[in-house]
C-alpha positions as CSV (number, residue, x, y, z in Angstrom):
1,X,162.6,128.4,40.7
2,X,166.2,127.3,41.2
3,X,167.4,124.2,40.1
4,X,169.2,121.3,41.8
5,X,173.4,121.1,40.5
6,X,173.4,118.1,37.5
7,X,169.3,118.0,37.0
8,X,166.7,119.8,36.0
9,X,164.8,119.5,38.7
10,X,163.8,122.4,41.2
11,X,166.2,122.3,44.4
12,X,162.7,121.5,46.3
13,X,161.6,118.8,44.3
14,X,164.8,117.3,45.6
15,X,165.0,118.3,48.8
16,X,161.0,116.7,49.3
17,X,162.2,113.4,47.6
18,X,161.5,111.3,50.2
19,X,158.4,113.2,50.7
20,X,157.1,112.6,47.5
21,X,157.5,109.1,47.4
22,X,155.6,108.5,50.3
23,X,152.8,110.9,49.4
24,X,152.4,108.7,45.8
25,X,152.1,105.3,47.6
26,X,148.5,106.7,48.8
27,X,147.4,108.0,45.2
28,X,145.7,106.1,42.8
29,X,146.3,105.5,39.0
30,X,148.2,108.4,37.0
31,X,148.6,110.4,40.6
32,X,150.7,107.7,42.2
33,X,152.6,106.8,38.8
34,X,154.1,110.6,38.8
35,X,154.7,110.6,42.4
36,X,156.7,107.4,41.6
37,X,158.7,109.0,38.4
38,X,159.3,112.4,40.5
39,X,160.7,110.6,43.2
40,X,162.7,108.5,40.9
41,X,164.1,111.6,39.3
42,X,165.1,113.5,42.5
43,X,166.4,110.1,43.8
44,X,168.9,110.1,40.4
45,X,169.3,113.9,40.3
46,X,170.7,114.2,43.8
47,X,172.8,111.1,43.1
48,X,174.2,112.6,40.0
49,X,175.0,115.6,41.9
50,X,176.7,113.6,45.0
51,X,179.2,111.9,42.5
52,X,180.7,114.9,40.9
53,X,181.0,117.0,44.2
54,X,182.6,114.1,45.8
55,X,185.0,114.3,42.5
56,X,185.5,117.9,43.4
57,X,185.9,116.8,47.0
58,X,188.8,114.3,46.2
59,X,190.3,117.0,44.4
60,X,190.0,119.6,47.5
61,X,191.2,116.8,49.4
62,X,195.2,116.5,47.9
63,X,196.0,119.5,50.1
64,X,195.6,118.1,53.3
65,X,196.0,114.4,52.7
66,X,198.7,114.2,50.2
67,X,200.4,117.9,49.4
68,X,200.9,119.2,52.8
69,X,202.6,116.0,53.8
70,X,204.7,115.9,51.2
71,X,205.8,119.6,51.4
72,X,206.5,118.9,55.4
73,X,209.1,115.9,54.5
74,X,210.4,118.5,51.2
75,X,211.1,121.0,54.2
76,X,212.8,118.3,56.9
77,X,214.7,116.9,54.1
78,X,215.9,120.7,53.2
79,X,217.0,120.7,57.1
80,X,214.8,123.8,57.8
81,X,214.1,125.2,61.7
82,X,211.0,124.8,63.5
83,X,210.5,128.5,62.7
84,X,211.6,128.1,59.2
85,X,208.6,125.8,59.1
86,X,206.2,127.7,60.6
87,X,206.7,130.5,58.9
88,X,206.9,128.7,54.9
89,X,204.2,126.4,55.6
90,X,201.4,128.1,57.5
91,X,202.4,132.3,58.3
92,X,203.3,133.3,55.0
93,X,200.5,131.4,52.9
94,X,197.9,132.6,55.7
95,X,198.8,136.2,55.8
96,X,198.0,136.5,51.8
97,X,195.0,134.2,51.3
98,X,193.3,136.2,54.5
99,X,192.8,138.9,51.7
100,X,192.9,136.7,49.0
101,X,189.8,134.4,49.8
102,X,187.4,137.2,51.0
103,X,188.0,139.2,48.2
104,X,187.3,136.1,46.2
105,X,184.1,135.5,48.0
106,X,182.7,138.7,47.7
107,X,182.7,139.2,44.2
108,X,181.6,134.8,43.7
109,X,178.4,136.2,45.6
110,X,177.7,138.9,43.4
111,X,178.9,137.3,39.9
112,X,176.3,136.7,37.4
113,X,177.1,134.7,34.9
114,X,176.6,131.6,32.3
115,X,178.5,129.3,34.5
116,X,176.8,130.6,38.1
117,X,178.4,131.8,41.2
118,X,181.2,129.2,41.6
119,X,182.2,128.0,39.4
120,X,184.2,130.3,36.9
121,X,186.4,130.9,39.8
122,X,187.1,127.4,40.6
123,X,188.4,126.9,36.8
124,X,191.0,129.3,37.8
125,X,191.7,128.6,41.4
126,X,192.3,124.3,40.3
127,X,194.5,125.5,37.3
128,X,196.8,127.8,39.2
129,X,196.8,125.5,42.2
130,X,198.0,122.6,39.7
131,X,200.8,124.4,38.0
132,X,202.0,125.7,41.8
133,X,202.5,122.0,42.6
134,X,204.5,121.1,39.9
135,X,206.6,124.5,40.4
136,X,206.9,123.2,44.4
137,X,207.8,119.9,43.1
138,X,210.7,121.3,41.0
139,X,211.8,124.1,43.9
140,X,215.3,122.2,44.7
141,X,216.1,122.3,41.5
142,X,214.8,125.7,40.7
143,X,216.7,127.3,44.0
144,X,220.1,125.5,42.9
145,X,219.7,127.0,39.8
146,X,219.0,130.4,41.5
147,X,222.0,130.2,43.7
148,X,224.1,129.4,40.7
149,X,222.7,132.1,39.0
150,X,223.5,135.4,41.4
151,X,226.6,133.9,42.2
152,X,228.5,135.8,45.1
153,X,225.1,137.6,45.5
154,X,223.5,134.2,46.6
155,X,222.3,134.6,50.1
156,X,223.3,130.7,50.0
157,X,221.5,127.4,48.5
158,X,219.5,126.9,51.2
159,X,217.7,130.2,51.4
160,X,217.3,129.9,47.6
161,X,215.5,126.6,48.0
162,X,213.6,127.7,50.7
163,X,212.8,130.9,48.6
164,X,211.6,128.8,45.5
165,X,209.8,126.0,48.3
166,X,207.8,129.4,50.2
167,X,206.9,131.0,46.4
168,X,205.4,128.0,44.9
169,X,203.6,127.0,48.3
170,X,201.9,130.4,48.8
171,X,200.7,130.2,45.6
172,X,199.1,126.8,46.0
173,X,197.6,127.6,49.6
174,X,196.0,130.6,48.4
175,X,194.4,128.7,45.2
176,X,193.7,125.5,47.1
177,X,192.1,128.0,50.1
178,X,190.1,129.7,47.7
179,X,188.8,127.0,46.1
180,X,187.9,125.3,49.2
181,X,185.7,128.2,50.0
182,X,184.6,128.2,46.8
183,X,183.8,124.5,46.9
184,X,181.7,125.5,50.2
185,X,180.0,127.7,48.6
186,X,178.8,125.8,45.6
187,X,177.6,122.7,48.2
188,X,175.4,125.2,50.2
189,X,173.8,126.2,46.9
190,X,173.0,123.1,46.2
191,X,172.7,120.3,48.8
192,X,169.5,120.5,50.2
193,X,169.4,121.1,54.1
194,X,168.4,118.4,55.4
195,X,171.0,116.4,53.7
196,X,174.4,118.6,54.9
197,X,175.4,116.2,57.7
198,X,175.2,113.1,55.3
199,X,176.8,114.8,52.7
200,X,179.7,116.2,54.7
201,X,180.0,112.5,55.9
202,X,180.1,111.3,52.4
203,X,183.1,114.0,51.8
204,X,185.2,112.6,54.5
205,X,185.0,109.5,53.8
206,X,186.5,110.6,50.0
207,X,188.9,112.7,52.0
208,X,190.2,109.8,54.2
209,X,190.1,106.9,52.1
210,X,192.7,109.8,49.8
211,X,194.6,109.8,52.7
212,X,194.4,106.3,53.6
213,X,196.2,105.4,49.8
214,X,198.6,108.2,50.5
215,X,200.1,107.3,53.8
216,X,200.0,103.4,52.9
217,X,201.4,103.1,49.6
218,X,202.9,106.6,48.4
219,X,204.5,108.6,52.0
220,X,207.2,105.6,52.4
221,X,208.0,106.4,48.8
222,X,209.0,110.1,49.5
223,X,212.5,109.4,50.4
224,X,213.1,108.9,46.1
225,X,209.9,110.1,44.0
226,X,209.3,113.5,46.8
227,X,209.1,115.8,43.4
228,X,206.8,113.2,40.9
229,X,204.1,112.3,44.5
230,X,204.3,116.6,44.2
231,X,203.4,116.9,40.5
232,X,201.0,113.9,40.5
233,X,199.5,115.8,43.3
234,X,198.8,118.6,41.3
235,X,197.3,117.0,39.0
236,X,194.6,115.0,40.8
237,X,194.2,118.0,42.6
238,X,193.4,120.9,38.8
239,X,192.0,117.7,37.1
240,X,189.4,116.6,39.5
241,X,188.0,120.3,40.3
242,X,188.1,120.6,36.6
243,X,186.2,117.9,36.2
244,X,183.2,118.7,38.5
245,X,182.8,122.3,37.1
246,X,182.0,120.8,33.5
247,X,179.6,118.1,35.4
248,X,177.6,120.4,38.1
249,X,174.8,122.3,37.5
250,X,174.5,125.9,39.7
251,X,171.4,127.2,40.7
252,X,170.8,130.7,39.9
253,X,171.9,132.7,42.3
254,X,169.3,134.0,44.9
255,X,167.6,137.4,44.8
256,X,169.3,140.2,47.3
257,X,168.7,143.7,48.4
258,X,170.5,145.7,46.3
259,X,173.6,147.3,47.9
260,X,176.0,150.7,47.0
261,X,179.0,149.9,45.8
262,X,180.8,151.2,48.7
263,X,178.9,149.3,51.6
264,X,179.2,146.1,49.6
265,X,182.9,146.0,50.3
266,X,182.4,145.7,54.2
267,X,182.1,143.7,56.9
268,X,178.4,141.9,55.5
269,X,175.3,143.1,57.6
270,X,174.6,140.9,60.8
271,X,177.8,139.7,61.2
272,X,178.7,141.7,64.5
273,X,175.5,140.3,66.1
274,X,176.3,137.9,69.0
275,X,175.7,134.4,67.6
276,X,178.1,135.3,64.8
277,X,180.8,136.5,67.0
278,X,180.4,133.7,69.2
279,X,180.3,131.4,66.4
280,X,183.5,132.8,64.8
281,X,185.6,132.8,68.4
282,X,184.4,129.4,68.3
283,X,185.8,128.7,64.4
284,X,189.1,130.2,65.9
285,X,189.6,127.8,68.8
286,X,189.0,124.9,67.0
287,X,191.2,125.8,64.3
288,X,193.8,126.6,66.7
289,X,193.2,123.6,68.8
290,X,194.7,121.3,65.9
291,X,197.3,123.8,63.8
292,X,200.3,123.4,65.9
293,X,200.6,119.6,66.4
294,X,199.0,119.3,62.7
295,X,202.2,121.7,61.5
296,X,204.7,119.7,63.5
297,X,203.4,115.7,63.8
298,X,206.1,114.7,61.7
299,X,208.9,116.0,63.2
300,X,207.3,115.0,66.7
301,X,207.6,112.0,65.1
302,X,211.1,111.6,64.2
303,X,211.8,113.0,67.5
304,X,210.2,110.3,69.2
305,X,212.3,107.4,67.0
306,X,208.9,106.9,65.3
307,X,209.7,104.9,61.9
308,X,208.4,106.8,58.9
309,X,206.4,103.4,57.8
310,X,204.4,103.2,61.2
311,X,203.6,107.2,60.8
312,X,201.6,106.3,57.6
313,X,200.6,103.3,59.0
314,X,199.1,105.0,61.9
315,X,197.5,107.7,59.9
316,X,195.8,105.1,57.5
317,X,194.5,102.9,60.9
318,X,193.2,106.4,61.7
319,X,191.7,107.4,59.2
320,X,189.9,103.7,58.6
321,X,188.4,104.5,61.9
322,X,187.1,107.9,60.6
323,X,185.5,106.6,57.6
324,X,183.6,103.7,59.5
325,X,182.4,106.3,61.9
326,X,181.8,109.5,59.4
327,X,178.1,108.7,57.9
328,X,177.3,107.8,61.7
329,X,178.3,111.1,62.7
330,X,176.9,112.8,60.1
331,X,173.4,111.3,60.9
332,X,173.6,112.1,64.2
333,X,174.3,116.0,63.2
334,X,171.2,115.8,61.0
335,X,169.1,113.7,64.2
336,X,170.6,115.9,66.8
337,X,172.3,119.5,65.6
338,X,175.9,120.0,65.0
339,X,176.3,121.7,67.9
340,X,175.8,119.1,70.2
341,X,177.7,116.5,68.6
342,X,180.7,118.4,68.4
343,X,180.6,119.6,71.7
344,X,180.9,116.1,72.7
345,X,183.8,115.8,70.3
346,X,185.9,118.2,71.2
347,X,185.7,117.7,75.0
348,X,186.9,114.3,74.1
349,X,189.9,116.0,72.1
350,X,190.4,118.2,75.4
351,X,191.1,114.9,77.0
352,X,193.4,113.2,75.0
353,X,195.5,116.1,74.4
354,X,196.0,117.0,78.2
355,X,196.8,113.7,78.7
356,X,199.3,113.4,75.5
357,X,201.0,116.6,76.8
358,X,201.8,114.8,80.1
359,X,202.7,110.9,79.3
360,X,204.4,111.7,75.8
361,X,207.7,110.8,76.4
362,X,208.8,107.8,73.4
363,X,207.5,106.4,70.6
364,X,205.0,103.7,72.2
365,X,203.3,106.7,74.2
366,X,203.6,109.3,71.0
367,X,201.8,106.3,68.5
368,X,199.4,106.0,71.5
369,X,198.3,109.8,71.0
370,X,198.8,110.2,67.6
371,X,196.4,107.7,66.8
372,X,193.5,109.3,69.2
373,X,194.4,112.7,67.8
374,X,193.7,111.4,63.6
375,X,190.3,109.9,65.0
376,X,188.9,112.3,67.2
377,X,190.4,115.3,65.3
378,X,188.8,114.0,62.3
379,X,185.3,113.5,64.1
380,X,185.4,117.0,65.0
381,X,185.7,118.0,61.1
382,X,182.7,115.7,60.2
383,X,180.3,116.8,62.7
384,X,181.2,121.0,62.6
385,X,181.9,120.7,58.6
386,X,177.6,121.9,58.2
387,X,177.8,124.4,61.0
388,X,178.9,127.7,58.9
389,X,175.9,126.7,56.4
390,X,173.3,126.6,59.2
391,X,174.7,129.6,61.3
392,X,175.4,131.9,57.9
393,X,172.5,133.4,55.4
394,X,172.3,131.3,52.2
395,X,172.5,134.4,50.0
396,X,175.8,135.8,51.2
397,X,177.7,132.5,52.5
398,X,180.4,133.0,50.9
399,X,181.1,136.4,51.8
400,X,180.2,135.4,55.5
401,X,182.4,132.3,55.6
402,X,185.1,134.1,53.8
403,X,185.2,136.6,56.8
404,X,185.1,133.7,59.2
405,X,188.0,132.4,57.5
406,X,189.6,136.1,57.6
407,X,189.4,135.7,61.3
408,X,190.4,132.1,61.2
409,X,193.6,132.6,59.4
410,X,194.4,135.9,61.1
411,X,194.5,133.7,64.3
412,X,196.3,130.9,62.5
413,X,199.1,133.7,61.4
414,X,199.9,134.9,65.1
415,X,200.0,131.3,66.2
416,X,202.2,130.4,63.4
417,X,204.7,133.5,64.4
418,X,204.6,132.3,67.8
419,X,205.1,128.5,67.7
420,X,208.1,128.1,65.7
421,X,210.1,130.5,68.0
422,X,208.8,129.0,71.3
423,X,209.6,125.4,69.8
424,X,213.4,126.5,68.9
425,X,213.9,128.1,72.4
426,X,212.3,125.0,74.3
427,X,214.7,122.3,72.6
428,X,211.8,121.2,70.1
429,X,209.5,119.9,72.6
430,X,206.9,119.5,70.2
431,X,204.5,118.4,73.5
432,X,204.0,121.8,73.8
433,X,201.9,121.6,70.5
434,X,199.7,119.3,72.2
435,X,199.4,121.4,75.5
436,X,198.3,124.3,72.9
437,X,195.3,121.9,71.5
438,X,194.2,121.3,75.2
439,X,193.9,125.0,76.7
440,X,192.4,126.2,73.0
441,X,189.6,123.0,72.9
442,X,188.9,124.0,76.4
443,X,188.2,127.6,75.2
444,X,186.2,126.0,71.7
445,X,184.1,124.2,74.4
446,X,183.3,127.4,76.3
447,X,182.1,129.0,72.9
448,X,180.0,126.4,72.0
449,X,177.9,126.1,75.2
450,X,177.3,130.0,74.8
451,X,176.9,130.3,71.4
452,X,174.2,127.8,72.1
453,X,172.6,129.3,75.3
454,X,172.2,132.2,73.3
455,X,168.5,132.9,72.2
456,X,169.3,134.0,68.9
457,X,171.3,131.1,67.6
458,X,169.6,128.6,65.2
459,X,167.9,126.2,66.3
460,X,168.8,123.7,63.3
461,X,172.4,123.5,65.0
């Protein structure tokens, strides 16, 4: 029987806590004294559990909430182009981890091992991802010493630091990609159903409150300390994820059909069925919805005369708002299905970025839209964040997510070609990033309400 992560305790002892506990309240004598101590012990287990996944979490977290801000001001500081950008920051790093991450997944779902599934690749995923960091941090310095280094065969200093900034970022993206799958992976072996939403809430609010101390007290700071935020980064980021492989427990891995060698290496079985094509299309939208204003907020910013200090100000307000509301979300998703709520989030999103593309025109206006954007974006990521594990089969998720992600990031890869380019030739009117979010949430909305007219989807979502 498997086991719940940090316990001894089968994963349905845990998963019936509540159960249980009730159940012993209408025993008598020895009866409702063990329905007491197993409740207890599921109650602690899970608990146990929560506290180093959310320290995995927090490590996950530094890529989004610290690391990719800081890498965005590295790259405006270095004076590169809107394609520059877009290519370094999002094209490059996709284009490898789409092979990268499935290949990972595949073989976490088949290893067998003392450690489990997981977590033997995210010991190497959080190292490598750490010591890319603290190469990023030290890329300036690095390219300088490149250009000094070919001499008259230096395509210039700029390129070199660009070279050293692209190197050192592809290699974090594709470990900090890898072990967010990973991460995924181990939380759908061992959070029981029921308990996703919750969970997922519980994540975010890790996540914001991150970002929350990032953009208040650290972002301002990047005009001097840019390279030690970047190697503190890495560290928080290898260190926590570290930390919650020694402290979690795997289950062992569920029984499968066996499979040859050479079909194992496909596409898994099922996924061209309809509710998994409509529920990848709809993975794509929403990922497109929010990559080109997430890629180019902060220069959007500066070209709206938006001090740097109100930026992180704004993004902490924001993401205060997205904490309050994230275990309320994530209760409804568990009351009402994922589905529904973030339908009704993202049609808000659809909203506020039509409107954003048509009234942004100075820095009252942009703060105005900015602000809506970090709440209602981040409302979408609680309530959808348990859809893949309700849509995809338990024994293969990470193979199945993995290949949602190839899709994801395939998409993300011809957007990225395209945005930079169309943002250089339009004069850098980043409103056009906002436009994008508003067609593409329209076309997410449209996939959800099939995806969930279909007969075959599950119910649970």
């Amino acid at each position: 029987m498997a086991q719940a992560a940090g316990t001894g305790l089968p994963r349905d002892s845990v998963e019936e806590a509540g159960a249980v506990g009730g159940a012993g309240t209408g025993k008598t004598g020895g009866g409702a004294g063990a329905g007491t101590i197993s409740s207890a012990a599921a109650a602690a287990g899970l608990a146990g559990m929560l506290g180093w996944l959310l320290l995995g979490d927090l490590g996950i977290a530094m890529r989004d909430r610290a690391a990719l801000p800081s890498a965005l001001e590295l790259l405006r500081v270095a004076g590169a182009s809107d394609t520059a950008t877009s290519l370094l920051l999002s094209t490059v790093p996709a284009l490898l981890s789409m092979f990268v991450v499935p290949v990972v997944g595949w073989h976490s779902d088949r290893y067998q091992g003392r450690l489990g599934r997981r977590r033997p690749f995210l010991l190497v995923a959080a190292p490598a991802g750490c010591i890319a960091l603290i190469g990023l941090a030290c890329s300036p310095a690095l390219g300088a010493a490149a250009h000094d280094l070919l001499g008259d065969w230096s395509p210039g200093a700029r390129i070199c630091r660009l070279a050293a900034f692209g190197l050192f970022w592809t290699v974090f993206d594709c470990a900090a990609l890898c072990a967010l799958s990973l991460f995924t992976g181990l939380v759908n072996d061992v959070v029981p159903f029921g308990w996703l939403g919750r969970f997922y809430a519980l994540f975010r609010i890790v996540g914001l409150g991150a970002g929350i101390a990032f953009h208040t007290w650290v972002f301002a700071l990047t005009d001097h300390y840019l390279a030690e935020i970047l190697a503190c980064t890495g560290a928080v980021f290898g260190g926590c994820i570290v930390a919650m492989c020694v402290g979690v427990r795997e289950p062992p891995a569920p029984a499968a059909p066996a499979v040859s060698a050479t079909a194992g290496r496909g596409l898994p079985r099922q996924f061209m069925t309809r509710p998994i094509l409509w529920a990848i299309a709809m993975f794509v939208c929403a990922a497109i919805t929010f990559n080109p204003f997430n890629t180019f907020y902060q220069f959007f910013a500066h070209a709206s005369a938006v001090p740097k200090a109100t930026l992180g100000m704004l993004t902490a307000i924001g993401y205060a708002v997205s904490i309050g509301s994230a275990f309320a979300i994530g209760w409804l998703v568990d009351r009402c299905g994922a589905m529904r709520i973030s339908a009704i989030v993202i049609a808000v999103y659809c909203v506020v970025a039509a409107l954003g593309t048509l009234l942004v025109d100075d820095a009252a206006s942009f703060q105005a839209v900015y602000l809506c954007h970090v709440i209602v974006s981040g409302a979408w990521w609680t309530a959808a964040a348990s859809m893949p594990m309700a849509l995809f089969p338990r024994e293969r998720f990470v193979q199945f997510n993995a290949t949602k992600d190839f899709a994801v990031v395939s998409a993300s890869i011809l957007v990225g070609i395209l945005q930079g380019p169309l943002l250089d030739l339009s004069g850098h009117d980043y409103r056009l990033t906002l436009g994008c979010g508003a067609v593409f949430s329209a076309l997410c909305l449209l996939c959800l309400a099939r995806l969930r007219a279909l007969p075959q989807a599950v119910p649970s979502t």
